[in-house]
N, C-alpha and C positions, 0 to 999 in steps of 0.2 A: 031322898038326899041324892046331891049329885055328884058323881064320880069325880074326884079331883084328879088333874093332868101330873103324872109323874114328873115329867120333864118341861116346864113354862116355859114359852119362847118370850125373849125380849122383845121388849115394843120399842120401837122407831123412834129414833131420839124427832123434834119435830125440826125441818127443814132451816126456822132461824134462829136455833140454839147453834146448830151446824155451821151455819155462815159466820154467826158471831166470834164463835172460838177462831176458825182459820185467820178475821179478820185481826184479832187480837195479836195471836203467833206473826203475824207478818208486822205488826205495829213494834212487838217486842221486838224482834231481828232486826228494825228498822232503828231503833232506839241504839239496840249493839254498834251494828254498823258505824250510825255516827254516834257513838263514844267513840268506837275504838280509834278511827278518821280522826276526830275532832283529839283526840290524847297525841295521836302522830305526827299532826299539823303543830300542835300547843307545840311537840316536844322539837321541832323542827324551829318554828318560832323562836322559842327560847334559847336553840342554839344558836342560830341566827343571832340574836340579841347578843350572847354573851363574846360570841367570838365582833361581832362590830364594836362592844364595850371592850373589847384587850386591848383594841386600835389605839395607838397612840392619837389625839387630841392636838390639834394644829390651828393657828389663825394665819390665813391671809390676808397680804396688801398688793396691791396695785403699786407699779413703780411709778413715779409720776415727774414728768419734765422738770429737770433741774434749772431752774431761775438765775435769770444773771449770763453775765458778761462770759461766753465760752474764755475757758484757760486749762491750763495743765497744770499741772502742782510738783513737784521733782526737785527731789534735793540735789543739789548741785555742790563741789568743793573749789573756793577762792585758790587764786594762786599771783604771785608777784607778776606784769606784763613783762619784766629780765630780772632771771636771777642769774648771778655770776657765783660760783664757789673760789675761791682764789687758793691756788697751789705755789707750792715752793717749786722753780726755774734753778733752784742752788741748793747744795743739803751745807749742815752747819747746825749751829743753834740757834734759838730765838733769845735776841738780844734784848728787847724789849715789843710794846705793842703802846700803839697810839690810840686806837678807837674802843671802844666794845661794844656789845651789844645794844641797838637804838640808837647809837651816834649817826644824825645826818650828812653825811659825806657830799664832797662836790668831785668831779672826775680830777684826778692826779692828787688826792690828798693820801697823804704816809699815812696808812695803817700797822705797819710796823717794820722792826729792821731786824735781820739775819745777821749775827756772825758767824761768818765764812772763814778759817784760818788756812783752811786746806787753798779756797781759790787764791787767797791772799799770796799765799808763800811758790805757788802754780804762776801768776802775775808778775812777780819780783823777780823769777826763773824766766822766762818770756822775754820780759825788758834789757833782763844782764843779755838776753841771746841776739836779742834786737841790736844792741849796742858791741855789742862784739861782730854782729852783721855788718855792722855801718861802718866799721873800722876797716874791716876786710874788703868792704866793697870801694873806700876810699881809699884803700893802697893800690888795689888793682887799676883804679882808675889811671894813680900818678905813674902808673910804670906800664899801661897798655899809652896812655898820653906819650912818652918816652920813645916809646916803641917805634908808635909812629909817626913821629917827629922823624927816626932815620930813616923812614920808605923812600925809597927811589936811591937810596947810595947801596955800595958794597958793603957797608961795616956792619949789616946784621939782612938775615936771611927771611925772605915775605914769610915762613913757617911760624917762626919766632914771632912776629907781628901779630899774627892770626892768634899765634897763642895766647898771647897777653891779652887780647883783644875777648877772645872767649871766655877767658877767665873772671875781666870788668862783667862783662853780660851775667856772670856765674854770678858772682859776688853779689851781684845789681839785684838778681831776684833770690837771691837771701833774706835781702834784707825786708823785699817784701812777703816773703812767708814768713818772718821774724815777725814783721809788723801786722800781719793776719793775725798772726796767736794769740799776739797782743791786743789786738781789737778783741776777740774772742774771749779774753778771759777778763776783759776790760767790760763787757755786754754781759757776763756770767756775774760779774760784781756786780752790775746794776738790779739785775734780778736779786740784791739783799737788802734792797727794798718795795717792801708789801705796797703797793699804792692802788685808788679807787679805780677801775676801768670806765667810770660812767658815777653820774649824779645819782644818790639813793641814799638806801638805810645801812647799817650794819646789822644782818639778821642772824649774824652765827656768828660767834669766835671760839675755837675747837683748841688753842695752845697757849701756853704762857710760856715766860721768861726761864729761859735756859733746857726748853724742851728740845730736844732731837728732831731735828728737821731732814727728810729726806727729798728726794726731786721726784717731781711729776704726781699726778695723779694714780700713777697705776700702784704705786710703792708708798706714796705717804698721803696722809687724810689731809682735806683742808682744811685749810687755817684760819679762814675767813670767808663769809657768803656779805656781798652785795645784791641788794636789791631794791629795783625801781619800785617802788609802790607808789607813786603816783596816779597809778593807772592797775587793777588787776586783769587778770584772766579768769572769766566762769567758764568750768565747763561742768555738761550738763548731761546727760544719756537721755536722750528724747527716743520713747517707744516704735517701733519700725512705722506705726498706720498712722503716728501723728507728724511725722517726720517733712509732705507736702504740704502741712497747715503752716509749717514752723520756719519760712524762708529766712535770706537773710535781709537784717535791716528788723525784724521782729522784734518788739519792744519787751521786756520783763520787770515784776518786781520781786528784789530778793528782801529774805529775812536773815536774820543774823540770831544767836542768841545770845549775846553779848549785850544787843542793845535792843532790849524786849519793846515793841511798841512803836519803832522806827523805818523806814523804808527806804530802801533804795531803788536804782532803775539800772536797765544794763538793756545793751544791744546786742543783739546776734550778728557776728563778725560773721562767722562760716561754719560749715559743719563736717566730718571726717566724708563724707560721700559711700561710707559704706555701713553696713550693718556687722555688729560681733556675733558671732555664731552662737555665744553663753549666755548672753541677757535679750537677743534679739532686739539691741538701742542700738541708737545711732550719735555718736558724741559728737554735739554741740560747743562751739565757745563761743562765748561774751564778753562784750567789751564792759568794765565798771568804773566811773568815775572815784577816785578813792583821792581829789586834793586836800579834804580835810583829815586824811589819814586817820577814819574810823574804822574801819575795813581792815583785818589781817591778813595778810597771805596763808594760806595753809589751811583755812578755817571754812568751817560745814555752812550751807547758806541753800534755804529755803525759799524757789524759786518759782513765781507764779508767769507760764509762758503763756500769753495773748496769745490764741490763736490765729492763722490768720485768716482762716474759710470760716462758715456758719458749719455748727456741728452742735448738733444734739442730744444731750447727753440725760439719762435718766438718773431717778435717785431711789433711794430704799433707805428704811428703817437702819441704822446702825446695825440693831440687835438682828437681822435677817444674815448679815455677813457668818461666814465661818469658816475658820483658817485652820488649818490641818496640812499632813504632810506632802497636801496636793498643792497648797496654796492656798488662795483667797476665793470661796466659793459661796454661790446664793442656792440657797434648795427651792424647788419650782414644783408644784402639781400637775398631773400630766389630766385627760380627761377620762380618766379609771382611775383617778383616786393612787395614782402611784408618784413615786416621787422622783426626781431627779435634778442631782446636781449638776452645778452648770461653771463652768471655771471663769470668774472674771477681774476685772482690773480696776482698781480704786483710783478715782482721779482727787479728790480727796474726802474728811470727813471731821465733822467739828464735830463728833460724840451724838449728836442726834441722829443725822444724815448723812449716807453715803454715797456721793457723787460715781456713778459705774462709768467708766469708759469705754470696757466693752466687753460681750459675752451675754448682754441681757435683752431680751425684747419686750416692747413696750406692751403687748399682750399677754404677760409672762405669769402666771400668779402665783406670787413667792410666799415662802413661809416664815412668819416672822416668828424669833428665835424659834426654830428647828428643836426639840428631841434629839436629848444623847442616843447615841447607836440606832438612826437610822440612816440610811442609804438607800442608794438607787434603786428605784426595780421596788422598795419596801411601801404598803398601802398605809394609809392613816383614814383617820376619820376629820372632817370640815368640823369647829363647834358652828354652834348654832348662829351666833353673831355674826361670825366670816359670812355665812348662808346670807343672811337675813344683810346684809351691807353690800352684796354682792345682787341681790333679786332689786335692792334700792339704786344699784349704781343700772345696773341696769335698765330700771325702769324709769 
């Protein structure tokens, strides 16, 4: 029998059991590895995704050459070519009135009459003074005559002559300061009657019968306005950069809203030569045919100015515009997906389209209706449409 070993050594695992295991353990790590990679990437991905979905969501348009005949759009306000206000020259009451409002007057027709009691009874003082002048100035004459009927003898002294003779002169221009006053308050009566200054309308009458009449404008309102309407006045604030398109002799058409559907035409007479420091315009006037007296003085008029250079003017979507306490602004994508606004100027818009006048470039890519609260500097996300309309215009 054979002696068994207390202590058996182990036998030797065999060389490709050995390589298999190591090969496994590194296949396993290799596994972890990308999980863990691939869980870090997902979880990166996903934020990615979620923060590009919080983006707000935008379409662009391309602005595109607006069609048609260059003009400028600007409301403009009618006014009479002469308006006269007529004041009282006399204070008194208003005796009565002859026109009123819309009566066509020709120049020197009575608009109404003043009584005057005060000039009245000031005139009849005047004439008694006049007349008492010409008395005085007639005695002096018959006795400076007298006087010197005796020059050249002893019976009366050259002093005495002189005297009398000074006194007719005195007398003499008495009577013509007497007769100034009288002319004077004889011209203050004539002012108590109201009459046209010129051919026109009656556009105002401010008093009636037995009203308090004071003098001049500074102290009493007037009583009556005269107005040419024949002919009016456009004026018009034309923008400071359209200002060299818009000489004079420049043709327009105005609207009214009185007479929906109708048209008139006006000339550019001349323009003030300056710019206002508030609206940065420059105020235009026009001449308006107004003989069939459709046209009111006074009244709002919708003014299409003919340019007179070529000028190209782009258009956009109505719904792209957006008005805030900056003004009238279009939001633009920048090439990072950022956005910014851009301030510009409406030349006009029938509800579809709006004509830019300026602030926009024609390689500009606006965003049509914009997202409440966002702003400059803020990123959005392109949908897919914009993209895909944009790889097409492109291509």
């Amino acid at each position: 029998m054979s002696q068994l070993d207390p202590h058996p050594q182990p036998q030797a695992a065999p060389r490709g059991l050995r390589t298999a295991g190591i090969a496994a353990a590194v296949v396993a790590a290799i596994v972890v590895v990308y999980g863990l990679v691939s869980r870090v990437h997902g979880t990166e991905q996903m934020r990615d995704w979620t923060q590009q979905q919080a983006l707000p969501v935008v379409t662009l348009v391309q602005p595109e050459t607006a069609a048609g005949q260059p003009s400028l759009q600007l409301p403009g306000r009618l006014q009479a070519f002469v308006s006269a206000p007529i004041y009282a020259r006399v204070s008194g009451y208003l005796k009565s009135w002859n026109t009123d409002i819309g009566a066509h007057v020709k120049k020197g027709d009575l608009l109404g009459t003043i009584e005057t009691p005060d000039v009245d009874q000031q005139l009849a003082q005047a004439q008694a003074s006049l007349g008492v002048a010409q008395a005085n100035a007639k005695l002096a004459q018959i006795s400076a005559k007298r006087w010197q009927a005796m020059a050249g003898t002893d019976a009366v002294a050259q002093q005495d002559i002189d005297q009398r003779t000074s006194a007719q002169n005195a007398a003499e221009a008495q009577v013509k300061a007497a007769q100034a006053q009288v002319d004077q308050l004889e011209v203050e009566k004539g002012f108590a009657r109201l009459v046209a200054p010129f051919d026109g309308t009656v556009t105002a009458r401010d008093t009636d019968v037995g009203a308090l009449i004071n003098v001049g404008s500074g102290a009493g309102p007037e009583l009556f306005v005269v107005s040419d309407t024949s002919k009016l006045r456009l004026y018009v604030n034309v923008p400071q950069n359209y200002v060299p398109q818009v000489p004079k002799g420049t043709h327009a058409v105005l609207r009214v809203p009185e007479h929906p559907g109708q048209t008139y035409t006006a000339t550019v007479l001349d323009s003030a030569g300056a710019v206002s420091a508030s609206s940065g315009t420059t105020l235009m006037q026009l001449l308006v045919d107004n003989a069939k007296g459709e046209l009111m003085p006074g009244g709002f008029a919708s003014v299409d100015l003919a340019l007179g250079a070529a000028h190209t003017n782009l258009s956009v979507p109505s719904s792209a515009l957006v008005f805030n306490g900056n003004g009238m602004q279009v939001a633009t994508l920048g090439a990072d997906d950022s956005v910014t606004f851009k301030q510009v100027t409406v030349l006009r818009d029938d509800g579809k389209r709006a004509v830019i006048g300026s602030g926009l470039e024609a390689g500009d890519k606006v965003i049509d209706s914009p997202p409440d609260g966002i702003g400059t500097g803020d990123h959005v996300r392109v949908a897919e449409q914009s993209k895909a309309g944009d790889s097409h215009a492109k291509g």
